[in-house]
Every structure is written in structure tokens, then in C-alpha cells.
C-alpha positions as CSV (number, residue, x, y, z in Angstrom):
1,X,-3.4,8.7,-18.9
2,X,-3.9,12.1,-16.5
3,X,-4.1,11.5,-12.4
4,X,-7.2,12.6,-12.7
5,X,-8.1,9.9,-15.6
6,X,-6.7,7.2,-13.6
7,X,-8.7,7.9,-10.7
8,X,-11.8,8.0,-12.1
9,X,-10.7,4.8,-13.6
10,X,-10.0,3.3,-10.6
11,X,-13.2,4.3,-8.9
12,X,-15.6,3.9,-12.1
13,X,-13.7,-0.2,-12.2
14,X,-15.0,-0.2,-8.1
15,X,-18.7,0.7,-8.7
16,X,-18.6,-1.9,-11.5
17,X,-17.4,-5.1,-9.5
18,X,-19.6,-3.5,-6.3
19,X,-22.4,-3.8,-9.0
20,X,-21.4,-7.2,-9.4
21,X,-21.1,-8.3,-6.2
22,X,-24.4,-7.0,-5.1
23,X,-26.0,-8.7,-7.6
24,X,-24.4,-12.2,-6.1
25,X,-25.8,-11.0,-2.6
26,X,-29.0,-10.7,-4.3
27,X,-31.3,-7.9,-5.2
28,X,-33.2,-7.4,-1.7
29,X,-29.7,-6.2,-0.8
30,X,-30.3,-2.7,-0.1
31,X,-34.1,-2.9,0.9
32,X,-32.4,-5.1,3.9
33,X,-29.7,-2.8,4.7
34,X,-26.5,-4.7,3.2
35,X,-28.2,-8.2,4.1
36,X,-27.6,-10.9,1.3
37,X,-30.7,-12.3,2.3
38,X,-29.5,-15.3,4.0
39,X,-26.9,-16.0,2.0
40,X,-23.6,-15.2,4.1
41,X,-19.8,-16.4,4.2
42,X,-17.0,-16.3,6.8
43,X,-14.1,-14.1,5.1
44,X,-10.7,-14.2,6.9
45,X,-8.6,-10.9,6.3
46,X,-4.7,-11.6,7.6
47,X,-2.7,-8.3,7.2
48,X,1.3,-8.6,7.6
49,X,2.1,-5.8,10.2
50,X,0.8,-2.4,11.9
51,X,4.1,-0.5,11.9
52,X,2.7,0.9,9.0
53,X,-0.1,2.5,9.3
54,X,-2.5,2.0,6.5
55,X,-3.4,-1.5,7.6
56,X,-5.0,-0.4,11.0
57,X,-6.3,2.8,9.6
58,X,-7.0,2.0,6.0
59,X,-7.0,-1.4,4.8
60,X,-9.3,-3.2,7.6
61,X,-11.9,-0.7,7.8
62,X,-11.9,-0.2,4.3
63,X,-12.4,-4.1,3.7
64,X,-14.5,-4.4,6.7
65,X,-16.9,-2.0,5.8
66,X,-17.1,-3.2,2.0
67,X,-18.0,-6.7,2.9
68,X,-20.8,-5.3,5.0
69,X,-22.2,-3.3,2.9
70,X,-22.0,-6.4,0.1
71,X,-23.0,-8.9,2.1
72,X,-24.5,-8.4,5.6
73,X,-24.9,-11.9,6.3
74,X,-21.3,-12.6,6.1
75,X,-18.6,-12.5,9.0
76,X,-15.1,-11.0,8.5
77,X,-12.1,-13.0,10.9
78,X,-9.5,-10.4,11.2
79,X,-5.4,-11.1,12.1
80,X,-2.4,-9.1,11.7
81,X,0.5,-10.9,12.5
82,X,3.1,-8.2,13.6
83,X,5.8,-8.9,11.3
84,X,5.9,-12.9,12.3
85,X,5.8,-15.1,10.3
86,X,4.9,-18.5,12.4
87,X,2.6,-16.5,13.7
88,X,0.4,-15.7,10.6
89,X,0.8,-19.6,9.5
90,X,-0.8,-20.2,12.8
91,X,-3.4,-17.3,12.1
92,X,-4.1,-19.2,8.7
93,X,-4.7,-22.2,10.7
94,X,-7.0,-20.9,13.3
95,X,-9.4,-18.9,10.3
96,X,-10.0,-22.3,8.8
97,X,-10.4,-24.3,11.6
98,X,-13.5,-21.5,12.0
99,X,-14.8,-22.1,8.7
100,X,-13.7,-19.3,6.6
101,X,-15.2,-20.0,3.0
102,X,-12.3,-17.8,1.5
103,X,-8.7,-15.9,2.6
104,X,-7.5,-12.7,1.6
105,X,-4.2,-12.9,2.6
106,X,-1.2,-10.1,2.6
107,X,1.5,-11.7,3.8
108,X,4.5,-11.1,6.0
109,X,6.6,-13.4,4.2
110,X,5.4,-13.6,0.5
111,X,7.6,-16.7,-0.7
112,X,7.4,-18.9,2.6
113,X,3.1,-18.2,2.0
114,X,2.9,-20.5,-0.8
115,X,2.8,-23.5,2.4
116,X,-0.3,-21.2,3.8
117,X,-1.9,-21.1,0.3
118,X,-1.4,-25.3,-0.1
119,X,-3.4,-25.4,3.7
120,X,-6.4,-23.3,2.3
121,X,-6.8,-25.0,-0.9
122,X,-6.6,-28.6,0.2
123,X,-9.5,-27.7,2.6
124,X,-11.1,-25.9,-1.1
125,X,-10.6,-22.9,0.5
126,X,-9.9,-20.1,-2.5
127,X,-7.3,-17.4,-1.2
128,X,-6.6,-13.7,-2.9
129,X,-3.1,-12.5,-2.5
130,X,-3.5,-9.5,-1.2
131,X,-1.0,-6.1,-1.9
132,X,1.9,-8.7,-1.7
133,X,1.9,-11.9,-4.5
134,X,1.7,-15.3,-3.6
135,X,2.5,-18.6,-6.2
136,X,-0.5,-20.5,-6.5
137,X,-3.2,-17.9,-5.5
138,X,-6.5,-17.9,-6.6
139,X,-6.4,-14.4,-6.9
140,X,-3.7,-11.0,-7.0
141,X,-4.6,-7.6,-6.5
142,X,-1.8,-4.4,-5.9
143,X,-0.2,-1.8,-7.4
144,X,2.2,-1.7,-9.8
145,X,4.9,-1.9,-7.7
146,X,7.9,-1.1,-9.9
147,X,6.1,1.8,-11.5
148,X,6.2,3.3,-7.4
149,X,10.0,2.6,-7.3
150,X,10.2,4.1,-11.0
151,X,8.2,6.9,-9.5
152,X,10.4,7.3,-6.0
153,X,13.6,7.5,-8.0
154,X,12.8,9.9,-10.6
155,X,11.1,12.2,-8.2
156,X,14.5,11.9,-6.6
157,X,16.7,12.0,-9.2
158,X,14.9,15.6,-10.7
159,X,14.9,17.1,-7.6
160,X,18.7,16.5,-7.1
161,X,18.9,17.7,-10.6
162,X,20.6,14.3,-11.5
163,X,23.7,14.6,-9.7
164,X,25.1,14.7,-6.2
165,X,25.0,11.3,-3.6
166,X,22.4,9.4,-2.0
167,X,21.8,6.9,0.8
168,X,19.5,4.3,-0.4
169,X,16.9,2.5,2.2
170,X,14.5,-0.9,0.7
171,X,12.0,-2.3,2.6
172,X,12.4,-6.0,4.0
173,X,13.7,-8.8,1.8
174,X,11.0,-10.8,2.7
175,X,8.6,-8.6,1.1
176,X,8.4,-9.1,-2.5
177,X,6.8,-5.7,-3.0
178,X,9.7,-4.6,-1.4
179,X,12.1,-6.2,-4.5
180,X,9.7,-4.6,-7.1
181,X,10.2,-1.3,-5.2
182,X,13.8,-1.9,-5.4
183,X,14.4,-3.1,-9.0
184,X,11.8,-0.4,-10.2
185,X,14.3,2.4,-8.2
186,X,17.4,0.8,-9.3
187,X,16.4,0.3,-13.1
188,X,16.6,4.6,-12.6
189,X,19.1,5.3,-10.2
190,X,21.8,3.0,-12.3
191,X,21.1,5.1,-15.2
192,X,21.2,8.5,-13.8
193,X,23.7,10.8,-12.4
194,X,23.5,10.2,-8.4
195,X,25.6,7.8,-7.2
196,X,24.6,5.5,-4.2
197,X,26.7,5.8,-1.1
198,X,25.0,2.9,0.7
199,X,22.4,1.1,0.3
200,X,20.1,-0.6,3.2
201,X,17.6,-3.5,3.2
202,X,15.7,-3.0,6.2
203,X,14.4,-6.2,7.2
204,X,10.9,-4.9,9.3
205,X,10.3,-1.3,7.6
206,X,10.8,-0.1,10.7
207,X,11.5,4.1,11.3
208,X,13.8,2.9,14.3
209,X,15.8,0.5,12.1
210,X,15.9,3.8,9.3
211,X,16.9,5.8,12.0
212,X,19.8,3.8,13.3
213,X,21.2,3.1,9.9
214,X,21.3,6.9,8.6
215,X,22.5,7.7,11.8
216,X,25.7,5.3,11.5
217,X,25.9,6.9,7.7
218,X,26.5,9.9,9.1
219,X,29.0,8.8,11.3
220,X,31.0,7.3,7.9
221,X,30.3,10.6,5.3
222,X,30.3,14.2,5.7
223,X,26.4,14.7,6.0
224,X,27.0,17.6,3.9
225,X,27.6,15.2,1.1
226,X,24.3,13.4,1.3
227,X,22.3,15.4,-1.3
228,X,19.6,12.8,-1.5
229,X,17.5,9.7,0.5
230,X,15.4,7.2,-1.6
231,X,13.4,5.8,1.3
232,X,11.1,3.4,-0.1
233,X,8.0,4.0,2.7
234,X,6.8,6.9,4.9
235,X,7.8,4.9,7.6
236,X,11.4,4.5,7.4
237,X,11.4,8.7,5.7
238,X,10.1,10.0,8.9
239,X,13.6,8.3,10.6
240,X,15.6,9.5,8.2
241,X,14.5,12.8,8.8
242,X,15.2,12.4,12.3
243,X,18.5,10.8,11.6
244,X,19.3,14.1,9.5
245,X,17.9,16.9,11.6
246,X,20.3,15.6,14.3
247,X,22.7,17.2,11.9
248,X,21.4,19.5,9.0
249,X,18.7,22.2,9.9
250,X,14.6,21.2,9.1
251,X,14.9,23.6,6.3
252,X,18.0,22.4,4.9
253,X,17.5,18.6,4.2
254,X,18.2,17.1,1.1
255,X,15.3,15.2,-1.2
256,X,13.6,12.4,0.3
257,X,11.0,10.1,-1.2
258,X,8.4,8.1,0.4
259,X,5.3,6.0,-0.4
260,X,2.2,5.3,1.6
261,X,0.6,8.8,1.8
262,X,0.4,9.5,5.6
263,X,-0.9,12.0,7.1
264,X,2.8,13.0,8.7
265,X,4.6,12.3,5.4
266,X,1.6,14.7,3.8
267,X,3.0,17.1,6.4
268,X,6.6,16.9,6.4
269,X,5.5,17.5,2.7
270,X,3.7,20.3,3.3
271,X,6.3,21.3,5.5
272,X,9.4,21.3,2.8
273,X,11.0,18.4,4.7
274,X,10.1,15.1,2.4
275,X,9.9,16.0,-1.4
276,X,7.5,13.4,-2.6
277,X,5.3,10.3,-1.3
278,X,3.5,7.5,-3.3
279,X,0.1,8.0,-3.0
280,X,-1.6,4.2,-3.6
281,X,-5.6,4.7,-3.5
282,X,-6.1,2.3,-0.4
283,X,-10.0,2.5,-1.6
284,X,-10.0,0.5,-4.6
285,X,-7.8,-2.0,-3.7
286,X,-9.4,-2.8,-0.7
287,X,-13.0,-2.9,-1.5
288,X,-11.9,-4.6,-5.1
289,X,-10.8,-7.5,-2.2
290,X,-13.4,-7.5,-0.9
291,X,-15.8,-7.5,-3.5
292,X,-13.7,-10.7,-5.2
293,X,-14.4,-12.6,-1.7
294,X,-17.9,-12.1,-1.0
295,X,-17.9,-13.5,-4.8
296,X,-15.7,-16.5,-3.9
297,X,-17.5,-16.7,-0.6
298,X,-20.6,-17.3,-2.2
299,X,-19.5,-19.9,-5.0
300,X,-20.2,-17.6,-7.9
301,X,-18.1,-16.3,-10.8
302,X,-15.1,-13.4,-10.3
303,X,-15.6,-10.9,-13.1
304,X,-12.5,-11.3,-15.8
305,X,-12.6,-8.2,-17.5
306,X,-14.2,-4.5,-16.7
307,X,-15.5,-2.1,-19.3
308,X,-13.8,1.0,-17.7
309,X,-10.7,0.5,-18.7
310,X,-9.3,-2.0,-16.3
311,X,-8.9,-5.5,-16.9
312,X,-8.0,-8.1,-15.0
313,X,-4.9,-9.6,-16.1
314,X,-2.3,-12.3,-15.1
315,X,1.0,-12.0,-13.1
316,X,3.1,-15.1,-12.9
317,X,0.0,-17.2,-14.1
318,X,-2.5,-15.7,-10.9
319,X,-5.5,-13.8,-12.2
320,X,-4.7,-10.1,-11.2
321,X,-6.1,-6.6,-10.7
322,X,-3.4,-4.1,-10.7
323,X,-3.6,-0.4,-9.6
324,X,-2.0,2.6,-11.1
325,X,0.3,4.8,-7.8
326,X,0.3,8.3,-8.3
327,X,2.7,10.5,-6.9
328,X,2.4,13.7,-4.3
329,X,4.2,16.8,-4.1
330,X,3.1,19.8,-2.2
331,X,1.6,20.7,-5.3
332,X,-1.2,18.7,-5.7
333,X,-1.6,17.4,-2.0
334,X,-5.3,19.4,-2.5
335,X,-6.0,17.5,-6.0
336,X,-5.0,14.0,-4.7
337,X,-5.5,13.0,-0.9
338,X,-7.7,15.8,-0.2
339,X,-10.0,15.3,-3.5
340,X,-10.4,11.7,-3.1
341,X,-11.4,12.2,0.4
342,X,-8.6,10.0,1.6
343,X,-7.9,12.1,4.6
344,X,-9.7,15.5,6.0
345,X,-8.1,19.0,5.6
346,X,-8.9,18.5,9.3
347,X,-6.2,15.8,10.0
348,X,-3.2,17.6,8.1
349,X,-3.6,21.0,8.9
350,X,-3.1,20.7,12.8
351,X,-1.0,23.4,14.5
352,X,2.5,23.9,12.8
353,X,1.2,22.9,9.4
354,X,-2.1,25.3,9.3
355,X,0.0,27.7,7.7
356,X,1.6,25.5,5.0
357,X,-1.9,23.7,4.4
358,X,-2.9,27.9,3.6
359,X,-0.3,28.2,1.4
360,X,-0.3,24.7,-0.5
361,X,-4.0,25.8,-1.0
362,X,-5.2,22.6,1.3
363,X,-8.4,23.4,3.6
């Protein structure tokens, strides 16, 4: 299936659910301006971290505004729990203690949330695992997360023209996107030509954590020998790249991957300093989240299949929806981020990058 086709997809399986859901909220919905007409729900959202910046400037008001426009009469509790995990049990906690009817719950930790799942349901609370799976949820919705690491290392792997060295940087172990990521990278990289210098699991995604570790590579190998950098999130790219530039000129940095489509790593792409990002269409997942709770909030039935082509399916015995990645280059920055309206021409092309947005054919 094209890009394209998988977008439209993607967005044609969102306007069926929506249809679904506003059909639970009942059919004075939009006469009443998003209100359900009385018939409301408390919705807890807990998000993991905000180092990363889709959950502050994608996820939430994605969700946020989805469940409003569902369901006016509900109310959305919100809590992101920095990285800690205590922290988000305790969030769990506190959002049924105020009555939420149903959790959508990414979490920081994605084994150790299976305790938080048991909490919800003995109060016959339903929870949807959200981006990162949980045992024993009610529902799972993400992308296909070793199809991104598949992705990150073949972009890397045909830009090095399968040979040369690489430094190799996972996200945390205590992510278990972050082990699809890595098995989907590895099942590449193993059978390619690069070899892997070093590898890093960085145990909070953190740029400052990328940073330090490429900087103490470069202090053990010639960085002239690095010809390549699977980073497995903008994020930790963007230290890399200052790691490098410490030693190796802007315009002479080797491939590097990333995944998460910001707007700096859409620049440094732009730019000729990252080769590729993941881009994961924040939209549908989040909306598709929220859509499934004001369903669950509500008591009524969860659509099983769609008639656009995708289907809910089942990942280690949890009803799923799972979203097809699609990779950027500074080739089709305009046909992806820009045509889906994910960011503005507006919020790329800012000073030094005007002139690579002109010739990338981004306005």
C-alpha cells in the first residue's frame, strides 16, 4: 500500500469510529455544539513524559479536543508523570478516586503497569493501553513499532550504502516500544553490512543522556570512522548531532535516523543534518483513543472491525488498532507533515531553514 493509501486509510478508519462514537453521544450532538445531551463520562488521560514533545503538543490536545467534540458532557483528568514511575501509580490512584469511568493510559513503565491496570479494573474501570502495550488491557492502540525500527535501519543502512560503522542509541528499557524499535532495527542491521561499534540503551530518551554517550564515543574511536547513527527518537538525534558537530563540520555528518517528526528534526532534515525521521500520524491515534473511551465511558459497544481497510486486531490477546509509520526524507517533507496538516510551513521554515523549505519545495 502507497503513503498516500495509507493515510487516507488511516483518516477514512477515523471518520468511521468518530461516526460511531457520535452516534453513542446521541444524535442532538452537533445541534448542541459537541454536547451528548446529558450523557457525560470522566476520562483520565496519563501520558509517560514531556521530554518528548508530541505528548504536550500533540497527543493531549489532540485527545482533549476529540473528546469534546464527541462528547461535551464529559470531563478529561489529565497527568503526565515525568518519567516516574511511582508517580503515575499514584496518578492512577488519584483519577479513580475522582470517578473516572475509563483510563487511557501510556505508560512510563509498560511491564510494572499491569499492577495499575489490576487497580482500574477491580473498581470496573476499563483501561486502553495507549502507544505503549499493557498485559491485561481492555484495549491497545499504536503503531507498528518494529515496522519503525525496520524503517530507521534500512533508511540507514541505504544511505551508508551498506557498509561503514555505526553507533547505535535505543530508547529506555522500560519502554516496551522501545524493544520493538530495537528488535525491528536489529532484525536489519544484523543482516546488513554496517557493523555496530556500540550500542546504548538510554534509560529516559533524553538528548542530554544522547549527548553524553556520543560524546564519550568519540573520545574511544576516530570520529572519522563513525559513518552512521541509528538514533531511535528525534530526541536523542538532536544530541547526537551536537555530540558530532563538536567534532565533524554541519555539512559533513554522517546518516542519522530519528522518529517522531519534530519540527527541529523536519529541519535538521531540511537542513542536510538528519537523513530520515519516523513520521507516526499523532491524529489518528489519538482521536481513535479517544473515540474508544467516550464509547467505554458511556457503557456501549467498541467497534471490532472497520470497512476501510483497518481492522481491529489482537496483540498478545488485547483487542488492538495498529497504525502504519511512514517515513520522511527531505523529499517528501511537503507530501507528508505539510499535506496532512501536521505542522504549518510557518513553523519549519523560520530563519536559517527559509531557504531549504524553498528548495525542498515546502511553503
Amino acid at each position: 500500500m502507497s503513503t498516500t493509501a495509507r493515510r487516507v486509510a488511516a483518516a477514512s478508519a477515523a471518520l468511521f469510529l468518530g461516526a460511531v462514537a457520535l452516534s453513542a453521544c446521541g444524535a442532538n450532538d452537533a445541534e448542541k455544539g459537541g454536547s451528548d445531551g446529558g450523557k457525560g463520562g470522566t476520562i483520565a488521560l496519563l501520558l509517560p513524559e514531556s521530554k518528548t514533545t508530541r505528548y504536550e503538543a500533540h497527543d493531549r490536545p489532540l485527545f482533549e479536543a476529540k473528546v469534546k467534540e464527541l462528547c461535551g458532557d464529559c470531563k478529561v483528568l489529565y497527568y503526565n508523570a515525568d518519567q516516574d514511575e511511582a508517580k503515575q501509580a499514584q496518578q492512577m490512584t488519584t483519577a479513580l478516586d475522582q470517578g473516572a469511568d475509563v483510563v487511557v493510559l501510556d505508560p512510563v513503565n509498560g511491564e510494572g503497569a499491569t499492577g495499575m491496570v489490576d487497580e482500574a479494573k477491580g473498581q470496573d474501570v476499563p483501561v486502553v493501553a495507549y502507544d505503549r502495550f499493557i498485559e491485561n488491557a481492555d484495549y491497545y492502540m499504536s503503531f507498528d513499532n518494529e515496522t519503525v525500527g525496520k524503517m530507521q535501519a534500512q533508511a540507514l543502512v541505504d544511505a551508508m550504502g551498506d557498509k561503514g560503522d555505526i553507533l547505535m542509541l535505543n530508547g529506555a528499557p522500560s519502554d516496551p516500544n522501545a524493544a520493538q524499535f530495537k528488535a525491528g532495527a536489529h532484525s536489519v542491521l544484523d543482516g546488513s553490512g554496517v557493523k555496530i561499534l556500540a550500542e546504548y540503551d538510554n534509560p529516559d530518551w533524553s538528548p542530554e543522556n544522547a549527548q553524553q554517550w556520543t560524546t564519550d564515543q568519540l573520545n574511544k574511536y576516530d570520529p572519522a570512522k563513525i559513518g552512521g547513527v541509528y538514533a531511535a527518537n528525534d530526541g536523542q538525534a538532536g544530541g547526537v548531532i551536537a555530540a558530532l558537530t563538536d567534532h565533524i563540520a554541519a555539512d559533513k555528518l554522517p546518516p542519522i535516523t530519528g522518529q517522531d517528526a519534530e519540527v527541529a528534526a523536519i529541519q535538521r532534515i531540511l537542513a542536510g543534518e538528519q537523513t530520515m525521521t519516523i513520521y507516526k500520524p499523532i491524529p489518528i491515534e489519538a482521536e481513535t483513543a479517544a473515540e474508544v473511551a467516550v464509547l467505554l465511558a458511556h457503557g456501549d459497544d467498541v467497534p471490532a472491525t472497520t470497512d476501510t481497510g483497518i481492522a481491529q486486531s489482537t496483540y498478545k490477546d488485547v483487542k488492538s488498532y495498529i497504525f502504519t509509520p511512514i517515513v520522511v526524507t527531505k523529499d517528501n517533507v511537503a507530501d507528508t507533515v505539510i499535506a496532512d496538516k501536521f505542522y504549518e510551513a510557518s513553523e519549519i521554515c523560520t530563519g536559517e531553514y527559509a531557504q531549504a523549505c524553498t528548495e525542498a519545495g515546502v511553503s
